[in-house]
N, C-alpha and C positions, 0 to 999 in steps of 0.2 A: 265500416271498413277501417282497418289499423293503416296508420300513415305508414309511407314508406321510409322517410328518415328510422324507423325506428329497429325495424330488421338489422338495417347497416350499422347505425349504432352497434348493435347489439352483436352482429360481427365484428364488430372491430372492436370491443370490447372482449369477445372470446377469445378475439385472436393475441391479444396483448396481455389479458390475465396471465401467463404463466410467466411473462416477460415482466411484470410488473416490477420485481425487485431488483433484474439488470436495467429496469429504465430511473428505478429508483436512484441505483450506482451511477449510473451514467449520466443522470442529472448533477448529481451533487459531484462529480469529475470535471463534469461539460464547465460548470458551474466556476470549477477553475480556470480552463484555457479561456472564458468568453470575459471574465474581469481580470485578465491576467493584464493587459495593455492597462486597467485603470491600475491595478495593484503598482505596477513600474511609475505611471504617471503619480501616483499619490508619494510614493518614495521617493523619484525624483525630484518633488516639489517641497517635501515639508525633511529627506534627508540628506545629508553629505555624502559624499561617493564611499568616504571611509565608514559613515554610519551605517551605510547599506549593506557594505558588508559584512559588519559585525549580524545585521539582521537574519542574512543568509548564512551563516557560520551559526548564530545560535540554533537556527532551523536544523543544519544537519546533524550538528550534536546533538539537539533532541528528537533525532529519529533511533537516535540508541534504545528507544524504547522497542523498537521493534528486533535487537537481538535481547533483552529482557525476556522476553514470550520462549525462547530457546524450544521454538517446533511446537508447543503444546498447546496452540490453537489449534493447530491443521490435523493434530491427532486427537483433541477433546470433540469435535465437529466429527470425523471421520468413527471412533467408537460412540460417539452418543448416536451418530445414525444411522448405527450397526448394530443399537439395542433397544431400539426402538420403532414402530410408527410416527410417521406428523403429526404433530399435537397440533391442530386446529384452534380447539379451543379454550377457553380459559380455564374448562369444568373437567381435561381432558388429564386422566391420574398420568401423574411423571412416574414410570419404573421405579423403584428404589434404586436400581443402577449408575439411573443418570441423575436423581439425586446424589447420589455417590458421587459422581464425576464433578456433579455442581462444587460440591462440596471442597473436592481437589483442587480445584479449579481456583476456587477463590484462595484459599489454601497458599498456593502456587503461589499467585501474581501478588500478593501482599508482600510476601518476602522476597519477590523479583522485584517489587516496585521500590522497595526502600533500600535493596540495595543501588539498584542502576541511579536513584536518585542522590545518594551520595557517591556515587561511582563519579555521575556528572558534576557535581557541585566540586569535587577536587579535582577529575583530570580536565573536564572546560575549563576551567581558571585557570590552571596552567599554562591550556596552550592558548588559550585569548592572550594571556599577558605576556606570550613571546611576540607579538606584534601590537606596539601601543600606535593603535590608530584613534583613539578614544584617551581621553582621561578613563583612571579607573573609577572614580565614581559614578561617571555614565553609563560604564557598561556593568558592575560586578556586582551591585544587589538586582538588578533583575532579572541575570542570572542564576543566581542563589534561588531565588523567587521560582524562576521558570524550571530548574532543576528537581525543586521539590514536588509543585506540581506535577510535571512527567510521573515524578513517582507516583502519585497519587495518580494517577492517569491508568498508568500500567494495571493497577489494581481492581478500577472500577471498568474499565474497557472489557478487561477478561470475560467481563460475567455475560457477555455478549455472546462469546464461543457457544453457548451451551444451547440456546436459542436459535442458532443455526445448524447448532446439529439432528434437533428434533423438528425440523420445519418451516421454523420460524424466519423463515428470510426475507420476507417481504419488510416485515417492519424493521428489521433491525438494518435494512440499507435506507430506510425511510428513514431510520433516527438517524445511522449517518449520512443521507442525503439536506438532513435540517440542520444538523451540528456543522458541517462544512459550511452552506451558507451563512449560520448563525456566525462563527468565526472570521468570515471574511467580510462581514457588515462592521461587529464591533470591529475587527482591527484596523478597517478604514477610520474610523471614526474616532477611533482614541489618538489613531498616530496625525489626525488633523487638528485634534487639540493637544497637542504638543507631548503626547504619552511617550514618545522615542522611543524608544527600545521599551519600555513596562508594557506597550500596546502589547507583546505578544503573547507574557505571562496574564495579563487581564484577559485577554480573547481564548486564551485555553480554560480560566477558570470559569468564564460564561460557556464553554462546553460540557465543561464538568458537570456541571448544576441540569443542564438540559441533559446528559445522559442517564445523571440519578435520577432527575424526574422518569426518562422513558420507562425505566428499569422498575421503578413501585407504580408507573402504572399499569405497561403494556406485559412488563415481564414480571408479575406477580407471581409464577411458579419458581422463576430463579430468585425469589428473594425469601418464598415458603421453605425453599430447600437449606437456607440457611440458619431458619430457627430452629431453636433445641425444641427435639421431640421430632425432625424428620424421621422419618423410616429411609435410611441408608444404605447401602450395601456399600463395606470397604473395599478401596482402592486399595491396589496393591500397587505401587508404582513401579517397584525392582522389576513385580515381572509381569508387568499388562501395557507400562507406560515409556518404561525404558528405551526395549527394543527397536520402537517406532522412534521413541524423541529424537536419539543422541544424532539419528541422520538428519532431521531435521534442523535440529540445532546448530550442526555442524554446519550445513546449509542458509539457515538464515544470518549465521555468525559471517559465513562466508557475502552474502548479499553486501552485508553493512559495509566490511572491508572492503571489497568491491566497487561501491556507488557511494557508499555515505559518507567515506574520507575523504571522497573528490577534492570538496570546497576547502574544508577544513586544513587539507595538506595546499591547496592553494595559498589559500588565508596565509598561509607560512613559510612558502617561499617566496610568493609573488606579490601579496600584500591585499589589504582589506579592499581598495579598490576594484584591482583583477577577479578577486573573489566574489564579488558585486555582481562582477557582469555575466562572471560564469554561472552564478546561484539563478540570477533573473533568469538565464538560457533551460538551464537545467531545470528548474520550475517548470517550467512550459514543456519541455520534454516530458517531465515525468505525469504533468497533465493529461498528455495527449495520454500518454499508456496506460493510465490507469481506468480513463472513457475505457479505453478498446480492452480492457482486461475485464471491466464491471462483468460484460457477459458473461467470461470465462470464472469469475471469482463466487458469481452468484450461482455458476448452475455446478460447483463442486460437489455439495451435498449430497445431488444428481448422480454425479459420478462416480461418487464414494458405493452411493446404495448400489447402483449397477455394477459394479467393479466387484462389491462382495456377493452381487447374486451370480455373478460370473457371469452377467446377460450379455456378452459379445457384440450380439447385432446391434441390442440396443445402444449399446455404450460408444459403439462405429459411429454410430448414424448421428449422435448427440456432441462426439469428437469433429466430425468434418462439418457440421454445420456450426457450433460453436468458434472453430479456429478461421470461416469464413467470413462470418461476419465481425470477429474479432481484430481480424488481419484489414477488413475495410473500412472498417472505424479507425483504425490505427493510420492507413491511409490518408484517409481524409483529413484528420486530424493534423499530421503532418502536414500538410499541403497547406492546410489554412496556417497554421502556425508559421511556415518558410514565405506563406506570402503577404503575414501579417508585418514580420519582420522589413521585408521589403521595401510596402509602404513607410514603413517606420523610419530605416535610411533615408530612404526618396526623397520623405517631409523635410527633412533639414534639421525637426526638433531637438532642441538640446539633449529631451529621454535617450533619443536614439542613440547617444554614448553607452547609457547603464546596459545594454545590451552587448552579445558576442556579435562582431559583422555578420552580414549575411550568407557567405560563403562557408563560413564556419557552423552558423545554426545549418545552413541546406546538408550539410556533410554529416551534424548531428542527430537531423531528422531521417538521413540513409540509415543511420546505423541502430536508430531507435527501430525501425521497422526491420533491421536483419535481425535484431535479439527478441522483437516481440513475436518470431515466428514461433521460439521455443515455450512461449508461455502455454499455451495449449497442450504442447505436450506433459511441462512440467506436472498440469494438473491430471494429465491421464494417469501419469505414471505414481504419483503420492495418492490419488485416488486407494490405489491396490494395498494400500499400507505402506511404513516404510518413507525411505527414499532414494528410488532407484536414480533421482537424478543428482546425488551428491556428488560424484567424480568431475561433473559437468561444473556441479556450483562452485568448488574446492580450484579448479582450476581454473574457473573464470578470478575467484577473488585473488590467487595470486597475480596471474599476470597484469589485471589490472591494478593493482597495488605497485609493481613493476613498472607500468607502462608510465604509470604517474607519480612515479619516484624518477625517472629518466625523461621520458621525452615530454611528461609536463614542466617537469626542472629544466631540463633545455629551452624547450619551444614554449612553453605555457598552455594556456588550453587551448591550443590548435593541434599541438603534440598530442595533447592525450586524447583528442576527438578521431585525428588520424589511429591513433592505435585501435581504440573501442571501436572502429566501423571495422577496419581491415580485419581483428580480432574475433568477430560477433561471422563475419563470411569466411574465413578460411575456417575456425578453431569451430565456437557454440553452434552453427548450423546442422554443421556434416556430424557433431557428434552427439545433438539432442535428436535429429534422425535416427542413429543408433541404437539409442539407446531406449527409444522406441519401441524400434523392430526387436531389438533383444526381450524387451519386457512381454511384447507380444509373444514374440516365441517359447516363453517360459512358460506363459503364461495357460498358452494353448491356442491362442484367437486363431479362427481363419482369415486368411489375407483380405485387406480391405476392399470392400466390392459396393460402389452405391447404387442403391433401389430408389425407383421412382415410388411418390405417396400414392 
């Protein structure tokens, strides 16, 4: 007789295979809000309120990597798995196609990556050095340092896209479910032996190294596709790649202004300290979001293939159970964070200064959850090509550049927390709904109607 443990395994095992690379994401996320308390307690202890800040201000500067990519992830993923089946296996021929795309692809991000890395090496330096909360030899070679890296980041990260556009998604949130970890072990570890500020140029180069590894071992087709003697088919970028980018582009360029000036424009009217406390806050936020976004992030590919089979029902049915469990992770996620905080006040601990008060994180955690309502749709609507959600992104980064040019200069970051909440429920709700319904109606879908399985 077969034990009975072994059926239920073996359900629950079925039932979690297709999940596997949103549990992958959602570890290596989780992974931030659950050492995020030790992350503050180790900076608290081994740096200065003003060093803290400098840490959180290099961090936001170096997400300018992520307007580098200017759309051409979301469109290299979106046509590669529009020309292709899942490649399963390692023995599984890639198109000449998407060799082709491979090709672009690396192409791209090499001359993205060396610009954005001297982009950051002159304009970080500048605005660092409008606030000496630091001697400059503490902070400006390992900046230099963390600069060049990014670029080199920018470059090898790319080769990623291509891997999710043919199937490959499970490992590749595996490699960055390890890479996340791996990051925040060394950067404990170095900033306890007294690395300061090089802790974070070190902890990126120890990612480096694990993503090249992933890449020659797990993605041996994207590294075939760059030897001479592929069988390629040319990209024409003017007019296969274009079309789709510049919305994107204009969109992610829009994100950075948006959210990733926050600290930076802090840093510089309110000083390295304030910028500490906002960076710690905003970490934890953007933790919480990107838990409850893994699902939505991982099952795009998903959406891209259904959106170009024009499969409607299926693409419903994958839309409201995605944006539900997305919206309840996001939930939870907050809750624990606004009551982690809590605790944190209550103790009395010294940490509990590097932090926003609690009134102000609970306010943060409202508005995180009224802006993650649009992530779900964002991804229905880019699914279809394009980006029908540019109007939405263009005028989120204005006002918010606005809001934190004024009522963060006034109030500091309670000003701008009040605006981003108020902002995220009058303006981005009512008009990521919209713009929805409009995409559907272009589209042809019939109205939303759910079926039981």
């Amino acid at each position: 007789m077969s034990a009975g443990p072994r059926p239920i395994a073996g359900r629950v095992r079925e039932y979690l295979s297709p999940h596997t690379a949103a549990i992958y994401g959602m570890i290596g996320r989780l992974w931030l809000v659950a050492t995020g308390p030790l992350t503050i307690l180790v900076l608290a202890v081994y740096f200065t309120p003003s060093a803290q800040g400098y840490f959180f201000t290099f961090m936001s500067l170096a997400a300018a990597r992520t307007v580098a990519e200017l759309g051409l992830g979301q469109v290299v993923i979106v046509k590669v798995a529009h020309s292709c089946s899942p490649i399963t296996k390692p023995t599984d021929t890639v198109p000449p196609r998407v060799v082709g795309f491979i090709r672009f692809t690396a192409k791209w991000f090499a001359g993205a990556g060396f610009i954005v890395g001297a982009l950051l090496c002159a304009g970080g330096t500048a605005l660092l050095a409008a606030n000496q909360g630091l001697p400059t030899a503490e902070w400006l070679p390992p900046w230099i340092v963390l600069s060049l890296l990014v670029g080199v980041d920018v470059a090898l990260s790319s080769l990623l896209f291509p891997m999710e556009g043919v199937g490959r998604v499970r490992p590749v949130y595996f490699c960055r479910m390890v890479r996340s970890l791996l990051n925040s072990l060394v950067l404990w570890l170095l900033i306890v032996l007294g690395f300061q500020l090089w802790s974070i140029s070190i902890a990126l180069a120890c990612g480096l190294i694990w993503t090249a590894y992933f890449l020659f071992s797990r993605g041996k087709f994207v590294v075939d596709a760059l030897r001479p003697g592929a069988v390629a088919t040319r990209i024409d970028w003017r007019s296969e790649v274009l079309p789709t980018q510049w919305r994107l582009a204009v969109s992610s360029l829009s994100d950075y202004v948006g959210f990733s000036t926050v600290i930076p424009l802090m840093y510089v009217m309110h000083g390295s300290v304030v910028a500490g406390q906002l960076g710690v806050t905003w970490q934890l936020a953007e933790a919480v979001a990107s838990i409850a976004g893994a699902i939505v992030f991982t099952r795009f590919p998903e959406f891209s293939r259904l959106a170009g089979a024009r499969s409607g029902r299926e693409l419903d049915g994958l839309f409201l159970s995605t944006s539900g469990i997305s919206m309840a992770l996001c939930l939870v996620g907050a809750l624990g964070v606004g009551f982690a905080v809590l605790l944190l006040r209550e103790s009395g601990l010294q940490m509990a200064t590097r932090v926003l008060p609690f009134d102000q994180v609970a306010l943060l955690m409202v508005g995180l959850l009224i802006w993650h309502f649009n992530l779900p749709i964002v991804s229905y609507l880019r699914a279809h090509g394009g980006d029908p959600y540019l109007p939405a992104s263009v005028i989120s980064a204005v006002l918010l550049l606005v809001i934190n040019l004024t009522l963060g200069r006034w109030l500091g970051p309670v000003g701008w927390i009040w605006g981003y909440a108020v902002m995220g429920a009058s303006i981005m709700l009512p008009l990521g709904l919209y713009l929805l319904y409009r995409q559907r109606r272009t589209v042809g879908y019939p109205a939303f109607r759910l079926q039981r399985s």
